[in-house]
Each structure stands twice: as C-alpha cells, then as structure tokens.
FINUTI-982791 format. One record per residue (C-alpha): residue in one letter; chain; x, z, y. Coordinates in nm, 4 decimals, always signed. Each point is the difference from the previous one (the first is absolute). Example, Ala and Ser with C-alpha at 12.3 -4.5 7.8 and 13.67 -1.06 7.14 Angstrom:
REM FINUTI-982791
{A; A; {+1.2300; +0.7800; -0.4500}}
{S; A; {+0.1370; -0.0660; +0.3440}}
//
This chain:
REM FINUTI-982791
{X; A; {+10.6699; +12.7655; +11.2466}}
{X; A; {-0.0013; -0.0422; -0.3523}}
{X; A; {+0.3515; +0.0381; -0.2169}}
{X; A; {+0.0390; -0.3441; -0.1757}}
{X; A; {+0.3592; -0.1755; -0.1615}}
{X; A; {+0.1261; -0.2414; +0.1574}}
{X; A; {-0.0752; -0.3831; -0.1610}}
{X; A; {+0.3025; -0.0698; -0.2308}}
{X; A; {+0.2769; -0.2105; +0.1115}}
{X; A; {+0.1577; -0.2624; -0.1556}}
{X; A; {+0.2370; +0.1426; -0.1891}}
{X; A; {-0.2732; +0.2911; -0.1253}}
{X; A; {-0.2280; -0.2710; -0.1216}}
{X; A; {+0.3490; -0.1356; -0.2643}}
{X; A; {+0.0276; +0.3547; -0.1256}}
{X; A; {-0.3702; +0.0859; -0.0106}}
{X; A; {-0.0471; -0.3165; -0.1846}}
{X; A; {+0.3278; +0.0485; -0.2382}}
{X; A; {-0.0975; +0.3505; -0.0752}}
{X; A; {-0.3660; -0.0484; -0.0585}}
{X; A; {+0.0565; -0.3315; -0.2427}}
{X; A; {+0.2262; -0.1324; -0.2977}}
{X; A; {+0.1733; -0.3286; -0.0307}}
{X; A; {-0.2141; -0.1498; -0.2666}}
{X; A; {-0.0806; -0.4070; -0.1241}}
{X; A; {-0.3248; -0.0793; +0.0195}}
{X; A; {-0.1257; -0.1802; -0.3123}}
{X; A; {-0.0710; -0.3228; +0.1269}}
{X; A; {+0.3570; -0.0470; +0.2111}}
{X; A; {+0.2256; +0.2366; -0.2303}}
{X; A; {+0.2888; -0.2078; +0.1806}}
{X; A; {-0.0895; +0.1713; +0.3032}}
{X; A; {+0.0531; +0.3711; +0.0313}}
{X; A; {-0.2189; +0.1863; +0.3391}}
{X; A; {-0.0459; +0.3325; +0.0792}}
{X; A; {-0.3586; +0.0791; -0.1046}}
{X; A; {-0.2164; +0.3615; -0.0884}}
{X; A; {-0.1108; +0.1404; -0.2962}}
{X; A; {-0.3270; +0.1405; +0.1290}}
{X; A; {-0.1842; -0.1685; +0.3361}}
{X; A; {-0.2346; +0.2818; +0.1217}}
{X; A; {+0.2620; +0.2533; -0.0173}}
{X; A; {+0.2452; -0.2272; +0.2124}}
{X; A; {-0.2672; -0.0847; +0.2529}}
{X; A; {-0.0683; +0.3548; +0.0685}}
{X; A; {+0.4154; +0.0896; +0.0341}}
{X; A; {+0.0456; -0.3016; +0.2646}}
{X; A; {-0.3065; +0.1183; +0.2120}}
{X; A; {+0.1256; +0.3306; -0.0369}}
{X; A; {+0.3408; -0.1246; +0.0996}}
{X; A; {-0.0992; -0.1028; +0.3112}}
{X; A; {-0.2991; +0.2030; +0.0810}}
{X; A; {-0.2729; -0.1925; -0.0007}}
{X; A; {-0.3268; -0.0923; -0.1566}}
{X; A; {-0.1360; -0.3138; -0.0887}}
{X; A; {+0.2655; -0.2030; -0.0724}}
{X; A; {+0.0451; -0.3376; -0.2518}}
{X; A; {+0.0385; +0.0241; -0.3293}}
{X; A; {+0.3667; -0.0417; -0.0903}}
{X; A; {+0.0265; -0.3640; -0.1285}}
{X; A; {+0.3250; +0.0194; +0.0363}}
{X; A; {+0.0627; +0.2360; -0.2677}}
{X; A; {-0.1873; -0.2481; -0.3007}}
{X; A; {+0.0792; -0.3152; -0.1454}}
{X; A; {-0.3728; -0.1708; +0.0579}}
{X; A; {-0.1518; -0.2886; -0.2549}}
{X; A; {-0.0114; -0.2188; +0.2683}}
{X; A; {+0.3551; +0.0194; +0.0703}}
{X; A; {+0.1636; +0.0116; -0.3654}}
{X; A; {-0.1770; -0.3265; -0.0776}}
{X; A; {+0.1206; -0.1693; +0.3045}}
{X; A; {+0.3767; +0.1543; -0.0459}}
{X; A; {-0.0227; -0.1378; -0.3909}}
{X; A; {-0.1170; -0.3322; +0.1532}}
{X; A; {+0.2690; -0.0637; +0.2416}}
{X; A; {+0.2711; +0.1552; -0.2430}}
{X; A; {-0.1519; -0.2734; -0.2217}}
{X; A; {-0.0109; -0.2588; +0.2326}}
{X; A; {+0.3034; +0.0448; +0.2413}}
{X; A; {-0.0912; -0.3384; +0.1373}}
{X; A; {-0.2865; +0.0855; +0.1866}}
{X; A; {+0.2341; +0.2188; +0.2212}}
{X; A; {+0.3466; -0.1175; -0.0481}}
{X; A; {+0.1982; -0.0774; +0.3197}}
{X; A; {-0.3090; +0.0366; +0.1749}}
{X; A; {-0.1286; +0.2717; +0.2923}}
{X; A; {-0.2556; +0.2389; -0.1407}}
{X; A; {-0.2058; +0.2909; +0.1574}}
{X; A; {-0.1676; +0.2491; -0.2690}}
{X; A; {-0.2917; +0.1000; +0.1582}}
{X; A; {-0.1202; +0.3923; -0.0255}}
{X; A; {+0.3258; +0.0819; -0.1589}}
{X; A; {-0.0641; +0.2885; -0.1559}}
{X; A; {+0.2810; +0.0940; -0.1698}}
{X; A; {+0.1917; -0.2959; +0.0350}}
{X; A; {-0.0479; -0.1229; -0.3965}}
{X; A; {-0.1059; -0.3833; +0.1058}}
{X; A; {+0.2861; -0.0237; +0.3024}}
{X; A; {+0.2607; +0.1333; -0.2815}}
{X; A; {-0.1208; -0.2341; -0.2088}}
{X; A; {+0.0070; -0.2927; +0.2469}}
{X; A; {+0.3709; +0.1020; +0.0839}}
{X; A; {+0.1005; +0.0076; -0.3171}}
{X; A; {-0.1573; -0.3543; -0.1009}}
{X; A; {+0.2277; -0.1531; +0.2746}}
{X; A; {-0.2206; +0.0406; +0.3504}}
{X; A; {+0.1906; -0.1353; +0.2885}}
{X; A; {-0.0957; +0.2914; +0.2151}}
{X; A; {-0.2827; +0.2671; -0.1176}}
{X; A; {-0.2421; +0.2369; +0.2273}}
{X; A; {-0.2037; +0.3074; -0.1147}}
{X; A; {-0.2706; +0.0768; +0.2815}}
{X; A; {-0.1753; +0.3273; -0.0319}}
{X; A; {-0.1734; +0.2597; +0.2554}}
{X; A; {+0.0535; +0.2955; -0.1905}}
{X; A; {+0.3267; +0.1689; +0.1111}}
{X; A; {+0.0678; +0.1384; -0.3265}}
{X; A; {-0.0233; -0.3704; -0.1805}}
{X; A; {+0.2437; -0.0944; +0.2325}}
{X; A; {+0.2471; +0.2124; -0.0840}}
{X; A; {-0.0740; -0.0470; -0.4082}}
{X; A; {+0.0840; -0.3291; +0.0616}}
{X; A; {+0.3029; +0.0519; +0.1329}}
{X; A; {+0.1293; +0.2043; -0.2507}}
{X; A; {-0.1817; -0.1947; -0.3098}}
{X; A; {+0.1885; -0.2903; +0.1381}}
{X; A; {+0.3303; +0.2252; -0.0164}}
{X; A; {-0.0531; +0.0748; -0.3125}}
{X; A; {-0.0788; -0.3193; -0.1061}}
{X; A; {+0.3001; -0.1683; +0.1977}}
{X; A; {-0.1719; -0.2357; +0.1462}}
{X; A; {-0.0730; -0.0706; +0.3999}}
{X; A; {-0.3342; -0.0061; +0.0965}}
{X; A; {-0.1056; +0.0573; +0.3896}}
{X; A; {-0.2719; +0.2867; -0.0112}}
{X; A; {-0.2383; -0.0213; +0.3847}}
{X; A; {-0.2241; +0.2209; +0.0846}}
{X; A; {-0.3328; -0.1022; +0.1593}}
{X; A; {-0.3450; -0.1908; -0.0534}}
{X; A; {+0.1346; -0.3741; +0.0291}}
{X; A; {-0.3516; -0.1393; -0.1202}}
{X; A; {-0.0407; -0.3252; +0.2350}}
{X; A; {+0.3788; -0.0314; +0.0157}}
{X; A; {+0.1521; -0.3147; -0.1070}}
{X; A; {+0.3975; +0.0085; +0.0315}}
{X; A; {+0.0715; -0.3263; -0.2526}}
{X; A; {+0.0040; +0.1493; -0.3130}}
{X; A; {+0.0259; -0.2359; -0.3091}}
{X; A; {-0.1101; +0.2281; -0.2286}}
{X; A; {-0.2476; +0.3137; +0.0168}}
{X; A; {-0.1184; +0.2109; -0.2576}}
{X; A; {-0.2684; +0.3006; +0.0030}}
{X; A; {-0.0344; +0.2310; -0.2508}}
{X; A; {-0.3566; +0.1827; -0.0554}}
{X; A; {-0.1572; -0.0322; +0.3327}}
{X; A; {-0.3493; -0.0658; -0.0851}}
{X; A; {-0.1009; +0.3388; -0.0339}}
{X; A; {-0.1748; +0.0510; +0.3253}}
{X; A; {-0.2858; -0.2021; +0.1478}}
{X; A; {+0.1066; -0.0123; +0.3662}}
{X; A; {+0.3358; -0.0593; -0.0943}}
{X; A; {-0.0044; -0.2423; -0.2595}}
{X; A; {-0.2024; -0.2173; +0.1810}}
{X; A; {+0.2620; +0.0037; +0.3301}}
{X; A; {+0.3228; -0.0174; -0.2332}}
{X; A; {-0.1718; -0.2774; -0.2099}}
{X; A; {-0.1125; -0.2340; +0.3652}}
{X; A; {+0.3765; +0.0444; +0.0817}}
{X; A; {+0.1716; -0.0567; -0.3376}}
{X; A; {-0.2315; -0.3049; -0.0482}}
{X; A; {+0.1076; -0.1217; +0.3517}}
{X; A; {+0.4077; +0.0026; -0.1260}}
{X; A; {-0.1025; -0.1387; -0.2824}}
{X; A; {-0.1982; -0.3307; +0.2125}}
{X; A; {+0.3203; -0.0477; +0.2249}}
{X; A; {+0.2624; +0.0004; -0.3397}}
{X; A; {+0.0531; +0.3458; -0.0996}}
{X; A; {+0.0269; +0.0437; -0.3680}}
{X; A; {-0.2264; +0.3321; -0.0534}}
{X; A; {-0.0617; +0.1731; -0.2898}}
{X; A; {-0.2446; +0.3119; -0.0743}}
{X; A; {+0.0681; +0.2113; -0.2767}}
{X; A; {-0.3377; +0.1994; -0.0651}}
{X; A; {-0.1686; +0.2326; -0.2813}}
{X; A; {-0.3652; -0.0859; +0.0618}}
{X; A; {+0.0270; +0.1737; +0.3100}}
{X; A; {-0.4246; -0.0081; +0.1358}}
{X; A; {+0.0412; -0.2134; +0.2916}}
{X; A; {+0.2776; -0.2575; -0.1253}}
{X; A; {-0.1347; -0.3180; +0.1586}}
{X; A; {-0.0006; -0.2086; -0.3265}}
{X; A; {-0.1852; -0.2601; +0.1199}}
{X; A; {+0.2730; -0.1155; +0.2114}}
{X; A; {+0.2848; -0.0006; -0.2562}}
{X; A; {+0.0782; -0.0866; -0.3408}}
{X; A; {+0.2243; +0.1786; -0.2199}}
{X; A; {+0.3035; -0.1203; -0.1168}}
{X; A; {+0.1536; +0.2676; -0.3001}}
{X; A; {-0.1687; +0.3168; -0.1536}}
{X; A; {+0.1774; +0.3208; -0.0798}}
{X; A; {-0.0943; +0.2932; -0.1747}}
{X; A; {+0.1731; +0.2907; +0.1943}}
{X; A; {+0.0164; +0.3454; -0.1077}}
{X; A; {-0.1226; +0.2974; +0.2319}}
{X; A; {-0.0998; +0.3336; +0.0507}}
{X; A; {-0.3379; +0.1565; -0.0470}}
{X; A; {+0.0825; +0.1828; +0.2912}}
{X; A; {-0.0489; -0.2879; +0.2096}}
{X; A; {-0.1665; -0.2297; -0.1658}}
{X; A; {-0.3129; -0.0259; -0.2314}}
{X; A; {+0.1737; -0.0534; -0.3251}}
{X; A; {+0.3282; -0.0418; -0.1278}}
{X; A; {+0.0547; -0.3968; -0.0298}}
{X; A; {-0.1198; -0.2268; +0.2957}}
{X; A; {-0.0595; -0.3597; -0.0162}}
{X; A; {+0.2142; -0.1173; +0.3065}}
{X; A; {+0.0049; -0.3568; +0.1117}}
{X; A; {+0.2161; -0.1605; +0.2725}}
{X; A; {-0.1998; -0.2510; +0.2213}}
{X; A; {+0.0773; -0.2790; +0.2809}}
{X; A; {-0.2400; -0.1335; +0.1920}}
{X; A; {-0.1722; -0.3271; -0.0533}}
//
C-alpha cells in the first residue's frame, strides 16, 4: 500500500491555482486580466506534487499562449464575428479567447478543457474578468452542439492531435460554423487547408517558446 494525497478537489484546485499565480494582462489582451505563472517548470512540478502523481500535462492553463492572444486581439477587434452569437473556445486553456468572446458581446460562451485544473482557471479568470463563460470538462472532439462560432487557440502542436481536431473543426466549419485558429507556426498547423486572415506579433516567454516575439496569424478555413 503505498501513502499517496488524495487528488485535489474543487475548491483545492481555486486556491492552488490563486496561490501559485498573479493576476496579470497579457500583452496582446491587456483588457483582459487571468491568473497566469511566472515560471512554468516550477509550477508543473508543484501541481504534480499537489496531487501525487507523475506524468502529468503541462499547465496551459497557467500561460497566455500566441495562439490565443492573437485570436483574443482579433475578436476584441472584431466584436462582429461573435456578437449575439453562440461560441465554444476550443482547448480553453485559460479562458483568454472565451473572455474575450464574452466581452465582445457572445450570446452565450463555452470553454471546453480536459485538464481539471484549466477548468477551474477558467472559472475564476472569468470572475475576475466579470464576465460569464460556461467552463466543461471533457474531450468533445466529434461533438457538434450548434455552435455559431468556435475558436481554437494553439492546437497544432501535436501530430495525432492536430490532425483529429483539424478533420473536426473543418467539419463545423462545412456545415456553417464560423472557426477561427489562432496559431504561432505551430509544426503541424494544416496550412494547406486555411488561409489567414490578420497577423500579430505577440510577445512571449523564452521559457516556452523559442524566442521572444512570435509571428501569430489567425486563420479560417477555405
């Protein structure tokens, strides 16, 4: 029998993530203010220590990606694309794009994630933000529950995955859905099925990233 903690609850996530973050604006969305981390290796190491186990995700929570600032500037820019209108932001993270929907006038605005702890950073990012946004839980690639709008944030950065979020994204976008991919030059982007519509340079961390600035478009499909 081994001695291991017990997987955080809820409400241990809030304070884990509150205590382990500060409110900050990322440069690309200063309107918007999220709980994000100074440091990412250091963080990922505290939340697998918080609930006792290897192996985890990376926290993408806990960082305003390129990806996602360039599509949050683009819909604060263009509150028509989303105004009175249903959106889903797809592989939330930490809720920057669904804040940014809400605020540009969405109808109704969901943030799907799998990782517990994004859920719960969305939550209180929204909070803070006063906005309402509907944070789910779950892999809801293959779903299609009407949206008008959906938007995905850097999600090109695994083969397997791309290619399954792309088939689905490209299948919303064939019945009506307005999508739009905010991506970095993420390796397995499928650019051969989109075109871009505005570029951004957004700042980031070396931490993360390769360099400081990254070229960032936001694409549709054609």
């Amino acid at each position: 029998m081994t001695n291991r903690p017990p997987a955080a609850r809820a409400p241990d996530r809030a304070d884990f993530i509150r205590t382990h973050t500060r409110l900050l604006h990322p440069p690309h969305a200063p309107e918007i203010a999220l709980h994000l981390a100074d440091e990412a290796t250091a963080l990922w190491e505290k939340t697998e220590e918080e609930l006792g186990e290897l192996g985890l995700p990376p926290p993408f929570w806990a960082f305003a990606w390129a990806g996602g600032q360039a599509l949050a500037r683009h819909v604060l820019d263009n509150p028509a694309l989303v105004a009175g209108r249903s959106v889903l932001d797809f592989a939330s993270g930490s809720g920057l794009v669904a804040i940014a929907a809400a605020r540009a006038g969405a109808a109704r605005v969901e943030a799907s994630e799998v990782d517990p702890f994004a859920i719960d950073a969305i939550a209180l990012n929204a909070r803070a933000n006063g906005v309402c946004v509907t944070p789910r839980q779950g892999d809801i690639v293959g779903r299609d529950e009407g949206w008008d709008v959906v938007l995905a944030g850097d999600v090109s950065y695994e083969r397997d995955m791309a290619a399954r979020v792309t088939d689905w994204l490209c299948a919303l976008h064939g019945r009506g859905a307005s999508v739009l991919i905010g991506d970095p030059g993420r390796s397995y982007l499928a650019r051969d099925r989109l075109a871009p519509l505005a570029e951004y340079r957004v700042a980031v961390t070396r931490a993360l990233e390769d360099c400081e600035i990254k070229r960032t478009h936001v694409w549709r499909f054609k």
